[in-house]
C-alpha positions as CSV (number, residue, x, y, z in Angstrom):
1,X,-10.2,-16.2,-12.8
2,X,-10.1,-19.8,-13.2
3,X,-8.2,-19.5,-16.5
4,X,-5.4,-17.7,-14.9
5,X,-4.9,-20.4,-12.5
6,X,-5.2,-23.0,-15.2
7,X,-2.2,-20.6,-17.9
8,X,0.1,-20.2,-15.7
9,X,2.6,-20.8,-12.3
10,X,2.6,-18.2,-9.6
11,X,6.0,-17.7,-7.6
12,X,5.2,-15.6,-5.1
13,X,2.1,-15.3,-3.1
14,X,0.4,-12.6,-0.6
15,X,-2.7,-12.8,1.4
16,X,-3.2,-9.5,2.9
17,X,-2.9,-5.8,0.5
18,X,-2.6,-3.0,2.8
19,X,-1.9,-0.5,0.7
20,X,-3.8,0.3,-2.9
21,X,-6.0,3.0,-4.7
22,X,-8.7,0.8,-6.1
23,X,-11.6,2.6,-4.5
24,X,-12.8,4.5,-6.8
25,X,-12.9,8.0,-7.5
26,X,-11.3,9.5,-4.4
27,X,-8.1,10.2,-5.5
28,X,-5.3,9.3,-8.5
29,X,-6.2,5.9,-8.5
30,X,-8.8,4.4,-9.9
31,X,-12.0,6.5,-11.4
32,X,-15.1,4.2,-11.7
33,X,-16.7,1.4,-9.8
34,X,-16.3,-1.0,-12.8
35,X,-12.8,-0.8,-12.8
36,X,-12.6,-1.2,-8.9
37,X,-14.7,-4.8,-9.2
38,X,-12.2,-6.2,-11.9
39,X,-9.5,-5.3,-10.3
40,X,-10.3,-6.9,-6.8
41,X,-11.1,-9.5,-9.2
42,X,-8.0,-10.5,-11.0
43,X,-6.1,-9.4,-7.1
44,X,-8.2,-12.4,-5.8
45,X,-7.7,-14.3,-8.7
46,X,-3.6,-14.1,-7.6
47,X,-4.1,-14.9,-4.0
48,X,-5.0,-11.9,-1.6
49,X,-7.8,-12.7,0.5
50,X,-8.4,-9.6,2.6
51,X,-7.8,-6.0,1.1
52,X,-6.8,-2.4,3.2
53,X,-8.1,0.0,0.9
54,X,-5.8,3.4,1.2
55,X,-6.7,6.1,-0.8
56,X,-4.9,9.5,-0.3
57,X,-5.0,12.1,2.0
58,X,-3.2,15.3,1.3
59,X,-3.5,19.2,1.2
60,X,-4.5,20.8,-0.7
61,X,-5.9,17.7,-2.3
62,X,-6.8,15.2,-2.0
63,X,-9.1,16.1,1.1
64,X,-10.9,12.7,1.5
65,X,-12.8,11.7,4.8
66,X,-13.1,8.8,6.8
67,X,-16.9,8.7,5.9
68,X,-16.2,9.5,2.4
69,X,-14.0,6.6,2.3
70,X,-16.3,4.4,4.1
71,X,-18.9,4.9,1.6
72,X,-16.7,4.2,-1.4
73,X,-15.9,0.9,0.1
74,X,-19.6,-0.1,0.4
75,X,-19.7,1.1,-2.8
76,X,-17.2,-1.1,-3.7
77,X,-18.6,-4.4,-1.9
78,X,-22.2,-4.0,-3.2
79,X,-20.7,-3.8,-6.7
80,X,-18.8,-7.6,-6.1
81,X,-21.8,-8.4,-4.3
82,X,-23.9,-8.5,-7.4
83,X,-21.4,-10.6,-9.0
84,X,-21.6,-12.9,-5.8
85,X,-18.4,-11.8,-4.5
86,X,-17.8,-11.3,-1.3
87,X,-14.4,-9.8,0.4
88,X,-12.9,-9.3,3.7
89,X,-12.1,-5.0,3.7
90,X,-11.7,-2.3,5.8
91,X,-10.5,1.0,4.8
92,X,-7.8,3.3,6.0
93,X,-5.9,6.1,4.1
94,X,-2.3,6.9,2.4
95,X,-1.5,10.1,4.8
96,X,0.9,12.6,3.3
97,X,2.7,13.7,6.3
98,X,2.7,17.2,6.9
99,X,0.9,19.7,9.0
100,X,-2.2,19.4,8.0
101,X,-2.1,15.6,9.0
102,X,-0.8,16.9,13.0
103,X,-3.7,18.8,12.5
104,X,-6.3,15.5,11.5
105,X,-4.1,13.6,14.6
106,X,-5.4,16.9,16.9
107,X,-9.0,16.4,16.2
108,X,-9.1,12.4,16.4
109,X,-10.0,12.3,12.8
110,X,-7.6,9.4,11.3
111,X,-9.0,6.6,9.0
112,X,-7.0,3.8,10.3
113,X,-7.4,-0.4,9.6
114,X,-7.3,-3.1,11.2
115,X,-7.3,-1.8,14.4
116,X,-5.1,1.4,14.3
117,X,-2.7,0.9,11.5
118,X,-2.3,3.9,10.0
119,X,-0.2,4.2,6.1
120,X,1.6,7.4,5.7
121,X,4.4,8.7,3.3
122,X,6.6,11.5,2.2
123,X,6.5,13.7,-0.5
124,X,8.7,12.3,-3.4
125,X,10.4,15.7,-3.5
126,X,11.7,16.0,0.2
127,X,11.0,14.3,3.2
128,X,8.7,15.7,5.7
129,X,10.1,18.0,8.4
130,X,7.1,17.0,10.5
131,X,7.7,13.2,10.2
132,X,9.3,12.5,13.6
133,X,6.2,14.4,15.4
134,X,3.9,12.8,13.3
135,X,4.7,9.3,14.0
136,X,5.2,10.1,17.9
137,X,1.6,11.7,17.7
138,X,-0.2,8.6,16.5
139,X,2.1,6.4,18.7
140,X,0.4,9.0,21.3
141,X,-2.8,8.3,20.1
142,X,-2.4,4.3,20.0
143,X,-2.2,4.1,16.2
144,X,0.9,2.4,14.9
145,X,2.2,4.0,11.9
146,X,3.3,2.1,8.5
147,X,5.7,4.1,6.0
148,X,5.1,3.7,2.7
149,X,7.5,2.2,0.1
150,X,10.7,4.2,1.4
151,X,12.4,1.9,-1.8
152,X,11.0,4.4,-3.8
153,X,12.2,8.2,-2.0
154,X,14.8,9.4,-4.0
155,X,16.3,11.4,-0.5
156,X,16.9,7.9,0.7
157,X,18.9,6.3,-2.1
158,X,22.9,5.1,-0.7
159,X,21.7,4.8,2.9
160,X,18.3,3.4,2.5
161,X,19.0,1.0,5.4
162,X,20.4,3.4,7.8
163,X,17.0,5.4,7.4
164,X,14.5,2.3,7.4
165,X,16.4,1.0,10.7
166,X,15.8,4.2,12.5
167,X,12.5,4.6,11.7
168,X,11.8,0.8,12.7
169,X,13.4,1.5,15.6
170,X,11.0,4.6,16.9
171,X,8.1,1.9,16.3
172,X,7.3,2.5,13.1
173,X,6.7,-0.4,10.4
174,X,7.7,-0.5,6.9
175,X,5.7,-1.5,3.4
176,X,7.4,-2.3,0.5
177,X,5.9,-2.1,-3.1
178,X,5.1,-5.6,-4.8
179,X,6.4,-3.5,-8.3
180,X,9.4,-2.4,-7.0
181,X,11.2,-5.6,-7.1
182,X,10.0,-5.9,-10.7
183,X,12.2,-2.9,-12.1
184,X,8.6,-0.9,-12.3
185,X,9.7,2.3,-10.7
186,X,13.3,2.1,-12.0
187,X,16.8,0.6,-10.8
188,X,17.2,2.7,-7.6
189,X,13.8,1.5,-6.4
190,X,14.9,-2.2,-7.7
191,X,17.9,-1.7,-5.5
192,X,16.5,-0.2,-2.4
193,X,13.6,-3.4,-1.9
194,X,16.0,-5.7,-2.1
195,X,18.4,-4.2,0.2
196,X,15.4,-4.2,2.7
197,X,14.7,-7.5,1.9
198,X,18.1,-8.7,2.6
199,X,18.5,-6.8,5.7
200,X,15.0,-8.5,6.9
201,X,13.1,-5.0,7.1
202,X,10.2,-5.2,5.2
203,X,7.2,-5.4,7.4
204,X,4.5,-6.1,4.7
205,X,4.6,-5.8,0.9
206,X,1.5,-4.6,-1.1
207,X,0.9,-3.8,-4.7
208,X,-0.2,0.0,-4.6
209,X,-2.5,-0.3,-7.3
210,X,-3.8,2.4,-9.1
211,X,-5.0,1.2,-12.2
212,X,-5.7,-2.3,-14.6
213,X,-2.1,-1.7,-15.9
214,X,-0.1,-1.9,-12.6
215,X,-2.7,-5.3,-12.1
216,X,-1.2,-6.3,-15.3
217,X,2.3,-5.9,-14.6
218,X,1.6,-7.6,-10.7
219,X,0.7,-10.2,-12.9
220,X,3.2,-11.0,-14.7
221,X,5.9,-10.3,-12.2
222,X,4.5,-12.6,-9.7
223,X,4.3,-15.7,-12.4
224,X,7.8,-14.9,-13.4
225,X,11.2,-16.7,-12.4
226,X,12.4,-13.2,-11.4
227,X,9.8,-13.0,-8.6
228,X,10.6,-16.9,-7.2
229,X,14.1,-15.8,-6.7
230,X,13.9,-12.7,-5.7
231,X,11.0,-13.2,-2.9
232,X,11.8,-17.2,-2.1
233,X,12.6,-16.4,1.5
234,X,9.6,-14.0,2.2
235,X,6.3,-14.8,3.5
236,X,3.2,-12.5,3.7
């Protein structure tokens, strides 16, 4: 780690990653405990000192569990351990909205973090009919919902800030991907963080990470010039 530091000028830092898929073997993130531990590596090695593991939860699949989760991420901490690493983790879950999630809120069984966050998202093809009920049912429940990087849903793209503000404004907070901002998921994504940006309604930004490659690309966005003057007026 220390030869990162030494190679190179970071622009942009973040202290808290709320939403990633770096516990492994849960869902389309990543597969082994190996790659979990040098990933949390080189994510430490760029500044984030506490880490909100998300991993999905959809139907059909993938149908994790809160304990399911929680063991992965002792898993995950007794791997670093050995290396004599120690974090600062909890674990919640990336909640595809839809009825099977009303169904989860029914029976109190939501993995949320740090105390009752709770990461949820759309499907990429339409957005959720159920959305609305959903985020009034956690609000019931005392969570407080997070949306996942709206940048990215197409179904949003030419009003991205007329969405975002009403969704803010039934109590729900916002996420915004790290990668987004680096042209990683294309120009409408590009253009949708930095209108939320600018409009000042990004609640949290996080990398999403999936795999060494996304770490890689984190990387070399956030020791860029593009990331200084893109992010220069945001603080995480």
């Amino acid at each position: 780690m220390s030869l990162f530091w030494k190679k190179t000028k970071q622009f942009f830092f973040y202290e808290h990653d709320i939403h990633s898929h770096i516990l492994p073997g849960l869902d389309d993130g990543v597969k082994g405990i190996e790659e979990s531990v040098m990933i949390v590596k080189r994510m430490l090695a760029l500044g984030v000192k506490r880490f909100s593991f998300t991993p999905h939860i959809a139907f059909p699949s993938p149908l994790n569990t809160p304990e399911m989760i929680q063991d992965r991420l002792e898993l995950l901490k007794t791997g670093l351990e050995k290396e004599g690493i120690h974090i600062e983790a909890d674990a919640g879950a990336e909640y595809r909205v839809g009825e099977y999630m009303l169904e989860l809120i029914e029976r109190d069984c939501i993995a949320s973090f740090q105390d009752g966050l709770v990461l949820v998202e759309h499907s990429f093809v339409s957005q959720a009919p159920s959305f609305e009920d959903v985020i009034f049912r956690l609000q019931e429940k005392g969570y407080t919902p997070i949306l996942a990087h709206p940048e990215r849903y197409p179904f949003y793209v030419g009003r991205i800030q007329e969405h975002v503000r009403g969704i803010k404004n039934r109590g729900c907070r916002i996420q915004v991907n790290l990668l987004s901002f680096s042209g990683f998921y294309g120009k409408e994504a590009l253009q949708g963080a930095k209108i939320l940006l600018e409009a000042g309604l990004i609640d949290y930004v996080s990398g999403d990470i999936h795999s060494v490659r996304q770490v890689e690309y984190l990387e070399r966005f956030l020791t860029s010039k593009s990331s200084a003057s893109l992010l220069k007026n945001m603080k995480m």
